[in-house]
Kinemage of the C-alpha trace (Angstrom):
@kinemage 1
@onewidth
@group {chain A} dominant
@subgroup {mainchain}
@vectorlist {calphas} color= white
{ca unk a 1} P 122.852 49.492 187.704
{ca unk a 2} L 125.188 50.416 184.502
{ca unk a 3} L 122.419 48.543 182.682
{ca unk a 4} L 119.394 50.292 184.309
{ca unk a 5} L 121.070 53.465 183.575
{ca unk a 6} L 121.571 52.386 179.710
{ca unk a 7} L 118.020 51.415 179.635
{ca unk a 8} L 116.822 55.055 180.815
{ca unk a 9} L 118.965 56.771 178.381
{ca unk a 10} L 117.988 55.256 175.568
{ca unk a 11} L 114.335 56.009 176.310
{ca unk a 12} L 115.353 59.216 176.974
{ca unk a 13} L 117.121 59.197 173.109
{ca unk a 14} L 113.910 58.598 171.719
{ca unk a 15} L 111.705 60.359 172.967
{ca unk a 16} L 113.639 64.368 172.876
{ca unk a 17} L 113.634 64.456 168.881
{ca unk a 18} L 110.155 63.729 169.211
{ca unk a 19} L 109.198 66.897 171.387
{ca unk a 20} L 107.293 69.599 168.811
{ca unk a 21} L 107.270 73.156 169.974
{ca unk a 22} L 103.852 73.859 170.469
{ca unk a 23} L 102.103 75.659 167.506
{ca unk a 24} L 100.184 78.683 167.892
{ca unk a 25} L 100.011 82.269 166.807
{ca unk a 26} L 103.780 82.462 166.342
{ca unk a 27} L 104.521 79.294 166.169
{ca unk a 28} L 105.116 76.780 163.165
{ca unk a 29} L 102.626 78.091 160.933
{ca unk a 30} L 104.614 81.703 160.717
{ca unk a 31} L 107.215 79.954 159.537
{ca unk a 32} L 105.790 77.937 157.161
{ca unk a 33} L 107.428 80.171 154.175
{ca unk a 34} L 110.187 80.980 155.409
{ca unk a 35} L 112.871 77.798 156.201
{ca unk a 36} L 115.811 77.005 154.107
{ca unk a 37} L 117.399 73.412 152.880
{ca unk a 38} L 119.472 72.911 155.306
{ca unk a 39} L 117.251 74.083 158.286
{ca unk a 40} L 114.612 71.618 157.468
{ca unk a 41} L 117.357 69.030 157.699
{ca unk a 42} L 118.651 70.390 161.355
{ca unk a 43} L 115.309 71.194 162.387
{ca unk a 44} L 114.494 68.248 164.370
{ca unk a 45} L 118.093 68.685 166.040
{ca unk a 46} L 116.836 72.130 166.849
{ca unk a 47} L 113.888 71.730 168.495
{ca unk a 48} L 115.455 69.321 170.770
{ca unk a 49} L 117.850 71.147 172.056
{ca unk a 50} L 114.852 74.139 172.851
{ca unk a 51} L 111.613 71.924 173.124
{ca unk a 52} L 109.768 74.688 172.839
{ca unk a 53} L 109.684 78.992 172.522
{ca unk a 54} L 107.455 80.969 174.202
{ca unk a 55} L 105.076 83.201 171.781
{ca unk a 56} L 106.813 86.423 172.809
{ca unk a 57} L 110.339 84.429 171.752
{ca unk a 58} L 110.686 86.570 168.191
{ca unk a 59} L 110.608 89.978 171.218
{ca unk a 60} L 113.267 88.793 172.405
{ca unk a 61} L 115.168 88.046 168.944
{ca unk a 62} L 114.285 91.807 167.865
{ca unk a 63} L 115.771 92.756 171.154
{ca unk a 64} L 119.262 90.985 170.560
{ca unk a 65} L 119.035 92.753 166.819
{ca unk a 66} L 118.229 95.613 167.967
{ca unk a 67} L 121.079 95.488 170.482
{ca unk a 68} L 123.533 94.266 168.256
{ca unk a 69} L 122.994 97.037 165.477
{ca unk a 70} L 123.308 99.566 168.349
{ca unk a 71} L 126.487 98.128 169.092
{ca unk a 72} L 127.559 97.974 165.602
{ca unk a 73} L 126.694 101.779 165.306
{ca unk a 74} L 127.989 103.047 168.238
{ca unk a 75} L 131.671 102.127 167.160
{ca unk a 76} L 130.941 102.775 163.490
{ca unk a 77} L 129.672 106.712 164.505
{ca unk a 78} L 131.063 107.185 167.772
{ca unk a 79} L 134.985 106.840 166.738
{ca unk a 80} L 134.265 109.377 164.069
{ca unk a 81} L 132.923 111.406 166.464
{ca unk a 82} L 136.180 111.066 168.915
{ca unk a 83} L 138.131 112.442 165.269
{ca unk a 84} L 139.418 115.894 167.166
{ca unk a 85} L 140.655 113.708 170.402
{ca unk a 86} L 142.158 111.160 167.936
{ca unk a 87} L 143.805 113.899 166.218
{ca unk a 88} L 145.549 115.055 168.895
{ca unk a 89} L 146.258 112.195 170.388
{ca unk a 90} L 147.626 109.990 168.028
{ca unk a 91} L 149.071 112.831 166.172
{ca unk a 92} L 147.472 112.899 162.810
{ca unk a 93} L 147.171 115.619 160.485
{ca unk a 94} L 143.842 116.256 158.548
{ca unk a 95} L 144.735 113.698 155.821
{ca unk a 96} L 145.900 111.268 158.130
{ca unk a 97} L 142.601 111.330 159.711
{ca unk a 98} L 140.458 110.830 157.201
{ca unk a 99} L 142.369 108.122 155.895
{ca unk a 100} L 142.006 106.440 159.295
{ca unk a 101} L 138.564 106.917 159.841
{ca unk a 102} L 137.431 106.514 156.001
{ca unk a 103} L 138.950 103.031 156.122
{ca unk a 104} L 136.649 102.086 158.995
{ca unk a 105} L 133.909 102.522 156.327
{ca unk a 106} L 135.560 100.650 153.709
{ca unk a 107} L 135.745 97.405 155.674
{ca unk a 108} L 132.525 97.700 156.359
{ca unk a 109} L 131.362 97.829 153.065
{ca unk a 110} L 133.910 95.876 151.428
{ca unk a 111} L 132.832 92.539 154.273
{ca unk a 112} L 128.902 93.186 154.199
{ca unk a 113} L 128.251 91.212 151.284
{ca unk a 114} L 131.085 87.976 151.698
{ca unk a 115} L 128.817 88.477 155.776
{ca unk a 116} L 125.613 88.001 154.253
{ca unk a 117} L 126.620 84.937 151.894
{ca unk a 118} L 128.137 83.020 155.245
{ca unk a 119} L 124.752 83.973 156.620
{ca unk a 120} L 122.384 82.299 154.353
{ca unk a 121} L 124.574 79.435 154.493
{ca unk a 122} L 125.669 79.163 158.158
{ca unk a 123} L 122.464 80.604 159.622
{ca unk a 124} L 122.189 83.855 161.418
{ca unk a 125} L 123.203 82.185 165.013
{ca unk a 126} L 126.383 81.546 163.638
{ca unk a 127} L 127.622 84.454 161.787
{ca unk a 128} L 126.146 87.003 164.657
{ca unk a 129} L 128.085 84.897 167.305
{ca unk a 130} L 131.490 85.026 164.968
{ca unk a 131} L 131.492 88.491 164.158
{ca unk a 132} L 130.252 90.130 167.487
{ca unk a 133} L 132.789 87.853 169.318
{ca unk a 134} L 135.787 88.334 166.603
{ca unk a 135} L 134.777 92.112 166.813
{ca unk a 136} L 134.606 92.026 170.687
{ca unk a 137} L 138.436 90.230 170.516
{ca unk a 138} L 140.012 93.061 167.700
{ca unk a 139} L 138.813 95.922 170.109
{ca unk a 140} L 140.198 94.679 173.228
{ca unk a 141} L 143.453 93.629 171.309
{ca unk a 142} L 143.222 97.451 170.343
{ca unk a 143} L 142.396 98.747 173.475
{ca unk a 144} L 145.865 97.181 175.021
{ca unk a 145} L 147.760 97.260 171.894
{ca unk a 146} L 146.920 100.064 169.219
{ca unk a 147} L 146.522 103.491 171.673
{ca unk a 148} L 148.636 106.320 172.357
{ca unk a 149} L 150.719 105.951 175.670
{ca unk a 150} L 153.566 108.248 177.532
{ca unk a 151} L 156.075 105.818 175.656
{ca unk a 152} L 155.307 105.354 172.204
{ca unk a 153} L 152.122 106.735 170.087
{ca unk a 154} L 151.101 104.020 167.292
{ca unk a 155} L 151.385 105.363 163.600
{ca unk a 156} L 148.910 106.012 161.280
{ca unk a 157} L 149.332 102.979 159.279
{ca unk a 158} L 148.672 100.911 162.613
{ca unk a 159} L 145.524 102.391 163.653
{ca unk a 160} L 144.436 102.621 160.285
{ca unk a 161} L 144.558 99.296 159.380
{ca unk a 162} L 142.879 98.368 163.073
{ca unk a 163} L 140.271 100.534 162.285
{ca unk a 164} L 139.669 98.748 158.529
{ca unk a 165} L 139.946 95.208 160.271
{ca unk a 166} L 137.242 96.652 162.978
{ca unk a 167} L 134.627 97.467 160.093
{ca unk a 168} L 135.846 94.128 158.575
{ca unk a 169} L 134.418 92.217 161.544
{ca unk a 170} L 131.791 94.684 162.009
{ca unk a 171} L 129.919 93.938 159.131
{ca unk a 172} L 128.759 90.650 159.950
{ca unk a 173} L 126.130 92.537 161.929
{ca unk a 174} L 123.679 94.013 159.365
{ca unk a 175} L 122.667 90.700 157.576
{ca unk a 176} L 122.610 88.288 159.751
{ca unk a 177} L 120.477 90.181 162.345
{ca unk a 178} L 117.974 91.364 159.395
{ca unk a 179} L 117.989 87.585 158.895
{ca unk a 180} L 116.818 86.523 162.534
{ca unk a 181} L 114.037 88.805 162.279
{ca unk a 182} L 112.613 88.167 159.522
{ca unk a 183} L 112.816 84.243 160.379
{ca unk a 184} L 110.652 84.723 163.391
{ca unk a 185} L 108.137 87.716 162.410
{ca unk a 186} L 105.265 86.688 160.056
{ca unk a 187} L 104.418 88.380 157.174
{ca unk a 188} L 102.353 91.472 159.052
{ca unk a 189} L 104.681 92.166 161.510
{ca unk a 190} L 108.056 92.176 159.750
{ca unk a 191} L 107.466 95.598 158.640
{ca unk a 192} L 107.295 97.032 162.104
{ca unk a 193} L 110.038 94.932 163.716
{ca unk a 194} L 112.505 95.531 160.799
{ca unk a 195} L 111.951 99.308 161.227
{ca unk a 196} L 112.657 99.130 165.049
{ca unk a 197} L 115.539 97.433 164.206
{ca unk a 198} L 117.192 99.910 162.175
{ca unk a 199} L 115.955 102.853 164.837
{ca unk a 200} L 119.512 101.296 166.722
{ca unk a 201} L 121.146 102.858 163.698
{ca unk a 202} L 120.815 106.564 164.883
{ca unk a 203} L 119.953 105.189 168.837
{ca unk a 204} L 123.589 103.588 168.848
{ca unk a 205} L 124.921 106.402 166.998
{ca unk a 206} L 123.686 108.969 169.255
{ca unk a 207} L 125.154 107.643 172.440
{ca unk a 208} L 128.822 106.736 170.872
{ca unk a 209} L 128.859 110.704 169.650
{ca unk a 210} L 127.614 111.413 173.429
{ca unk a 211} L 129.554 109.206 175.552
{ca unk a 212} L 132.788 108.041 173.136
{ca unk a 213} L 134.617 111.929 172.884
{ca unk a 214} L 134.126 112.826 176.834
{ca unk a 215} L 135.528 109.395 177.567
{ca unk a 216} L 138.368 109.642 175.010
{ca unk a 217} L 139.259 113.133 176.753
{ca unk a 218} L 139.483 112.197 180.136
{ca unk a 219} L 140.330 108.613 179.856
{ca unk a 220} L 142.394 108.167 176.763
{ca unk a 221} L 141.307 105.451 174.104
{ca unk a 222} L 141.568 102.072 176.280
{ca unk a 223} L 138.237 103.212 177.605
{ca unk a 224} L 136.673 103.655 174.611
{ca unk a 225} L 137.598 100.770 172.632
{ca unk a 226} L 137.488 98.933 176.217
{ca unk a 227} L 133.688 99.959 176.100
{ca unk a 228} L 132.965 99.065 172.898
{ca unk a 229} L 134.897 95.626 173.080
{ca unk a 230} L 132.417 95.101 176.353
{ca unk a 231} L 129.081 96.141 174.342
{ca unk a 232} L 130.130 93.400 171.240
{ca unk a 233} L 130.867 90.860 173.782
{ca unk a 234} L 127.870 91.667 176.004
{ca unk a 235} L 125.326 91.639 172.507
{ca unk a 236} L 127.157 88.329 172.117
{ca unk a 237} L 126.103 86.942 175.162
{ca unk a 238} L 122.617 87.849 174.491
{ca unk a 239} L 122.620 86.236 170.896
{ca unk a 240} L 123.936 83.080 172.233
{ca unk a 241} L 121.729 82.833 175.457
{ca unk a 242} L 118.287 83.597 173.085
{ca unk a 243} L 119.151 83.451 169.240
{ca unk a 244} L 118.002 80.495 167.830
{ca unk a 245} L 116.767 78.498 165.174
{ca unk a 246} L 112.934 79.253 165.115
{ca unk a 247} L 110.489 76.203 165.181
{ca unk a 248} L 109.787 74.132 162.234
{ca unk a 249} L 107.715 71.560 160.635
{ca unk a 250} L 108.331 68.769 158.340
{ca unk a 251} L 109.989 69.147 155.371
{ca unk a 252} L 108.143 70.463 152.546
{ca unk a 253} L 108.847 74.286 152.868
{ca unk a 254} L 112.279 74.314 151.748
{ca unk a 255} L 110.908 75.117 148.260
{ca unk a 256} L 109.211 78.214 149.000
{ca unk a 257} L 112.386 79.707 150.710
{ca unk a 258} L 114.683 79.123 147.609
{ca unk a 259} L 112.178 79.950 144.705
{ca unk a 260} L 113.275 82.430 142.336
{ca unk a 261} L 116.940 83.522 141.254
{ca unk a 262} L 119.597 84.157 143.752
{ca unk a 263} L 119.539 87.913 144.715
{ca unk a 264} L 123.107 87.875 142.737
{ca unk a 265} L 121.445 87.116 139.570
{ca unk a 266} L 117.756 88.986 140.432
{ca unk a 267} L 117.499 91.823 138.620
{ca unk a 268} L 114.971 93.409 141.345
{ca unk a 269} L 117.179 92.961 144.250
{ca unk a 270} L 120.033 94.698 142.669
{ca unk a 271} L 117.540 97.819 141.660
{ca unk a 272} L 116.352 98.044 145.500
{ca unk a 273} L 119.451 97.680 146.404
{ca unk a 274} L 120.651 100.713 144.220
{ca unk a 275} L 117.694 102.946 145.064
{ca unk a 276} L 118.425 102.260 148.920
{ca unk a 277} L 122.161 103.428 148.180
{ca unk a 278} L 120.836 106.387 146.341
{ca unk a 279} L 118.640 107.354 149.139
{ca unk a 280} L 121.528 107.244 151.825
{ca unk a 281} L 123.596 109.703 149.898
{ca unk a 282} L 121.746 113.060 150.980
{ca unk a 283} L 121.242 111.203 154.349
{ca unk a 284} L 124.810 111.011 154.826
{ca unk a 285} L 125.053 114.306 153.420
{ca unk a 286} L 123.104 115.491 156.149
{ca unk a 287} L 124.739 113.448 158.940
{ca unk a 288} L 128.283 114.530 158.203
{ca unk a 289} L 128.095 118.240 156.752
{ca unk a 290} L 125.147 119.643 158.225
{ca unk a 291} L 126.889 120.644 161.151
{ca unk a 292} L 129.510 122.445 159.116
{ca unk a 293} L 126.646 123.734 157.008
{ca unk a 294} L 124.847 125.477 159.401
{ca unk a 295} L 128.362 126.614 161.140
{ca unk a 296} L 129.621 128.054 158.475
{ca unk a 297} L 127.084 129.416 155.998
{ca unk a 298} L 124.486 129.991 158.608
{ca unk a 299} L 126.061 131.031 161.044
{ca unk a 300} L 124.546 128.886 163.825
{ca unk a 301} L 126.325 128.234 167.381
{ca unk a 302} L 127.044 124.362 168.619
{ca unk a 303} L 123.644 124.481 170.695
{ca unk a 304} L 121.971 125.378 167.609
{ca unk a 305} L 123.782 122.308 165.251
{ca unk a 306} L 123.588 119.804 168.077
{ca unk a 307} L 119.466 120.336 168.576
{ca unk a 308} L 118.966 120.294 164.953
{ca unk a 309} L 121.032 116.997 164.415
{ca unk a 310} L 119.710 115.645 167.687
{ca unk a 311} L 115.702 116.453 166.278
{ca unk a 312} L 116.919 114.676 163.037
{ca unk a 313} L 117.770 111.487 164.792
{ca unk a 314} L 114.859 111.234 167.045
{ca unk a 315} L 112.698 112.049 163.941
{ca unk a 316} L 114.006 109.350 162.116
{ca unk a 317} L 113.764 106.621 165.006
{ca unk a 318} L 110.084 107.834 165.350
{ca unk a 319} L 109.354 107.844 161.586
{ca unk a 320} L 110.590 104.568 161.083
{ca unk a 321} L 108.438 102.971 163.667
{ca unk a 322} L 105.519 104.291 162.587
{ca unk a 323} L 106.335 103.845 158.629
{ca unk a 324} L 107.058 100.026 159.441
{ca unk a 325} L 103.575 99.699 161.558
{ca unk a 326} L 101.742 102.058 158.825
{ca unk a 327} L 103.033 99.763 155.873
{ca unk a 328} L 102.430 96.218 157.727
{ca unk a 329} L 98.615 97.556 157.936
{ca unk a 330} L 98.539 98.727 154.339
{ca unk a 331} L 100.642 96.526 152.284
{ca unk a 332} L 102.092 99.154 150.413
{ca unk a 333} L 105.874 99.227 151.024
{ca unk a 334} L 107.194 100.236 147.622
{ca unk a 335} L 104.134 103.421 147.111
{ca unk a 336} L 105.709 104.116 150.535
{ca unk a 337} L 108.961 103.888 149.347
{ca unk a 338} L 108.286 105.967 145.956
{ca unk a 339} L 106.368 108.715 148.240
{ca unk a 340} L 110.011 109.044 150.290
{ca unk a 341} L 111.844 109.725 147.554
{ca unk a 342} L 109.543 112.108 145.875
{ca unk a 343} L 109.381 114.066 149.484
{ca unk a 344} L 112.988 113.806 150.123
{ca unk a 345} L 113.546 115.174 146.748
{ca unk a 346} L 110.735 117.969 147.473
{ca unk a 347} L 112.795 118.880 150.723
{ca unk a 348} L 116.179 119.169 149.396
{ca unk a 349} L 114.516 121.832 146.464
{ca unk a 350} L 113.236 123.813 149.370
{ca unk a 351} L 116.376 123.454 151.090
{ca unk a 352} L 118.167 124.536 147.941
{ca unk a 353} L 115.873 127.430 147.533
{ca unk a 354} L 116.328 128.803 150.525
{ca unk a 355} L 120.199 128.786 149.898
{ca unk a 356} L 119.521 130.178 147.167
{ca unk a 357} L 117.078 133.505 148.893
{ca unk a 358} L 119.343 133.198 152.267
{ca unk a 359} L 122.343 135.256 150.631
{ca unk a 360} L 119.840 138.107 149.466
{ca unk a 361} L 117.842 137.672 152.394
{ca unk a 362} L 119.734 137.103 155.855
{ca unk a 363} L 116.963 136.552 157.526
{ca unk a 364} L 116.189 134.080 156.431
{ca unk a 365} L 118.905 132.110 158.105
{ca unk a 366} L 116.774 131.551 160.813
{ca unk a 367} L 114.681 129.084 158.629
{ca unk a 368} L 117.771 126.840 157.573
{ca unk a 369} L 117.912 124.644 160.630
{ca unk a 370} L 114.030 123.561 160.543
{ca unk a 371} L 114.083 123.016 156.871
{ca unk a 372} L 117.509 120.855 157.756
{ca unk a 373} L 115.573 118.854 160.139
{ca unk a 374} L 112.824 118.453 157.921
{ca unk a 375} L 114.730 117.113 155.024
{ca unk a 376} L 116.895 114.688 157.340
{ca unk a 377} L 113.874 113.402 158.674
{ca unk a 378} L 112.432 112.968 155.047
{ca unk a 379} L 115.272 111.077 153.863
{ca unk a 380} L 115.398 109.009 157.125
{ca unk a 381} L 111.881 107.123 157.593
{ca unk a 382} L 112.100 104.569 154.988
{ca unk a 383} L 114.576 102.128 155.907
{ca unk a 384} L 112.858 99.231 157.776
{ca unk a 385} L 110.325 99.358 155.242
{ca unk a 386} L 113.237 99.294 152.573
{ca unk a 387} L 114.778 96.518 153.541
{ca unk a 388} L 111.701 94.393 154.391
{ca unk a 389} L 110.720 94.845 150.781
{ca unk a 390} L 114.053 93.518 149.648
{ca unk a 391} L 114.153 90.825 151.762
{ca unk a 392} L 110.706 90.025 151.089
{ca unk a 393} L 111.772 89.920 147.345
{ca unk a 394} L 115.107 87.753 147.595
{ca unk a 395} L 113.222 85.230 149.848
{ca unk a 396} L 114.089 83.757 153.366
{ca unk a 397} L 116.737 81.737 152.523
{ca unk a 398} L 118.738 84.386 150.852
{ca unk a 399} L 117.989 87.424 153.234
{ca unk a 400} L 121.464 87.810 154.765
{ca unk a 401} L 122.889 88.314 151.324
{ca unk a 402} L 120.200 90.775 150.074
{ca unk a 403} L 120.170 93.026 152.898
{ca unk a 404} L 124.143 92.928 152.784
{ca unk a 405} L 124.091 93.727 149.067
{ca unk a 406} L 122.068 96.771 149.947
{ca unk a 407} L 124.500 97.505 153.179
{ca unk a 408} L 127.266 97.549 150.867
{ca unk a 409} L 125.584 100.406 149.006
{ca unk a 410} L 125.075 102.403 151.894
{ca unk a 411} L 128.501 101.931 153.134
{ca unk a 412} L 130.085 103.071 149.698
{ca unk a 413} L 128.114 106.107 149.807
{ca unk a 414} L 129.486 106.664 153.800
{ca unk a 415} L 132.806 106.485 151.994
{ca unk a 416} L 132.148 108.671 148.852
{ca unk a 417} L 129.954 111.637 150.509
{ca unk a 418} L 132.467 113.071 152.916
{ca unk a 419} L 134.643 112.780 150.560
{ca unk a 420} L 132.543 114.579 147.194
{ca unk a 421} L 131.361 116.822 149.174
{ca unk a 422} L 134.430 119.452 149.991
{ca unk a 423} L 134.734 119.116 146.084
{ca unk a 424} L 130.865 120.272 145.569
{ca unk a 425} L 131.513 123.268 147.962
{ca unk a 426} L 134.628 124.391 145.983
{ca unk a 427} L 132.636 124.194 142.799
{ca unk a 428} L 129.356 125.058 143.410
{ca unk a 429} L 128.749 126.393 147.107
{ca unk a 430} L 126.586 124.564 149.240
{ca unk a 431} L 123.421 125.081 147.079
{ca unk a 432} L 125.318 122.856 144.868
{ca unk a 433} L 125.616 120.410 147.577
{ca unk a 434} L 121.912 120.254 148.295
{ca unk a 435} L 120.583 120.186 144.725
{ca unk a 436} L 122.689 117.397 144.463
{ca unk a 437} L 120.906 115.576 147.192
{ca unk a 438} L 117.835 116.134 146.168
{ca unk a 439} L 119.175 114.828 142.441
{ca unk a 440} L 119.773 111.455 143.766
{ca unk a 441} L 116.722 111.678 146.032
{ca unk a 442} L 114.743 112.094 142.836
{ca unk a 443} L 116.814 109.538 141.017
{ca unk a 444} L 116.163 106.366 143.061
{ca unk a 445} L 112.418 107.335 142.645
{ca unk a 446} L 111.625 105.324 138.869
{ca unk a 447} L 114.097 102.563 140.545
{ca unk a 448} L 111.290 102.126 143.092
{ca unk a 449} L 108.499 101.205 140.531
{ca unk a 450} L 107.828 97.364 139.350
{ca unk a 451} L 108.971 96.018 136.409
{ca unk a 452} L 105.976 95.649 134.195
């Protein structure tokens, strides 16, 4: 019997690595361009653990990216967003709290880059399962350990340095899900699934600032970072249940993946890379002060500031869906790209302008919240396309660390903005602060253009 049953597994042995996914539409041939060294090695290991992936398979990895990002930005917006219940609570001053919350920035944009190395050499599986489960770990450690109780309320250094280990872990996200995606979308379709991923940006940000600060209030911070530990663990889940590997065939693409210079030493990733940072300045800009801005020099009410930020985030999910779909069918990502930055610049002018005529003119107040919207939308529709052209450029097998070069750039300018900006106002008023945006709008748009 022992020697019947030896028999049948060894026939069993042979004949798994020799199960081939089934080509097709989405199958091998889309990823004929796109496999690394050391996936054309493991590919036969691969495809015998999952013999074979439906064609709506790369859906479902979009889904897990899109759910992960969500995650990401729900805890990287929605603690910000908690800032007057955390001031209270864990009795901070004004300093104190910016400290705290700046710091959650800075470990997100000091880890992006170290996140999207690991990533090209681990492979996205990997990385996404480490960091969402490591982040998933440091917030429930923080939901028992690092909130204000009747006893004792934890100093700032303590949450502070929570918070930086919490953008630390949560930077693992960016890179290695931009990585999945563009593994298992062909060349057409990357466009339009890269841009749906990033709509989780603002989608996830959204809900934290709706849900997070009502939570905080009436159940204290071990609900929210009890929440948020359950949405990392629960994207988790997902990326370990569907994320893997995409199908492969022999071993002769590994070339076409590593051609060209590492995007450390490519000149052309590093000047995306800096125009995508220079874009995200006035779009932080808007994101953080506009509120104030129309508070304060417009004299708007909270209904007013809420609609016209909540308009700017559903413009920008629906803008970059449609620019991603738009420039898949067109092939023209950086004319697209240029065209932003020349409207975003055009929009801030106006915006500037009207500053400008609003303080002879009252009323023409009344025009400052559309021309807001209009200018946050602007500055918002470009980022799937963005980063599909960079990753496009660096190649597949060094995606993770090109898209979390260009992260790293957009989290430095989440850390600089809020903090230039009270110095712009005390210099220059807030006209100052919106020719300024439209200056670095207008800056990244020669970065845009190809070398000749």
């Amino acid at each position: 019997m022992i020697k019947n049953f030896l028999i049948l597994w060894m026939m069993l042995w042979r004949y798994i690595p020799s199960v081939k996914p089934p080509a097709g539409r989405h199958g091998n041939a889309i990823m004929s361009a796109i496999v690394t060294p050391t996936e054309c090695q493991s590919g036969d290991a691969a495809t015998a653990l999952h013999p074979a992936f439906g064609p709506n398979h790369r859906w479902k990895v979009l889904g897990i990216g899109v759910a992960a990002n969500a995650g990401f930005s729900a805890t990287f917006s929605g603690i910000p967003a908690t800032a007057v219940v955390m001031r209270q609570g864990y009795h901070l001053d004004n300093a104190q709290l910016g400290l705290a919350l700046g710091l959650l920035g800075l470990g997100v944009a000091l880890s992006e880059l170290p996140w999207g190395v690991l990533t090209d050499r681990w492979g996205d599986r990997r990385v996404l399962l480490t960091g969402l489960g490591a982040t998933a770990a440091w917030l429930f450690i923080m939901a028992l350990l690092v909130v204000p109780t009747r006893i004792a309320v934890p100093d700032v250094a303590l949450l502070s340095i929570s918070l930086l280990v919490t953008g630390l872990l949560g930077g693992s996200v960016n890179g290695s899900s931009g990585r999945a995606i563009m593994r298992w979308f062909r060349e057409g379709e990357r466009g339009f699934a890269m841009s749906i991923r990033q709509t989780a940006v603002p989608m996830g940000g959204g809900l934290g600032a709706l849900v997070l600060p009502s939570l905080a209030l009436a159940l204290g911070f071990t609900a929210v970072f009890g929440l948020l530990a359950a949405v990392s663990a629960l994207s988790a889940y997902f990326a370990w249940r569907w994320l893997h590997e995409p199908p492969v065939e022999g071993g002769g693409q590994a070339a076409a993946a590593t051609s060209g210079p590492a995007p450390l030493r490519n000149v052309e990733v590093w000047r995306i890379s800096t125009a995508i940072g220079l874009l995200c300045f006035p779009q932080v800009a808007v994101l953080t002060f506009a509120s104030v801005f129309l508070h304060d020099f417009a004299g708007m009410g909270t209904w007013v500031t809420s609609a016209t930020l909540a308009m700017v985030q559903t413009g920008a999910m629906t803008m970059r869906v449609w620019s991603g779909r738009f420039t898949d069918r067109h092939g023209n990502r950086r004319p697209f790209l240029r065209f932003c930055s020349a409207l975003s610049a055009a929009a801030f002018l106006v915006l500037w302008l009207l500053v400008l005529a609003a303080g002879r003119q009252p009323a023409l107040m009344t025009a400052l919240p559309f021309m807001v919207i209009v200018a946050g939308i602007c500055v918002s529709a470009w980022h799937g396309v963005a980063y599909t052209e960079l990753a496009t450029l660096a190649g597949a097998g060094h995606v993770g660390t090109a898209l979390s070069l260009a992260n790293s750039f957009v989290f430095i300018g989440f850390c600089l903005v809020p903090i230039a900006i009270p110095g712009l106002l005390l210099a220059f008023a807030w006209q100052g602060v919106w020719l300024a945006a439209a200056i670095c709008a207008a800056t990244a748009w020669p970065i845009f253009l190809r070398r000749a």
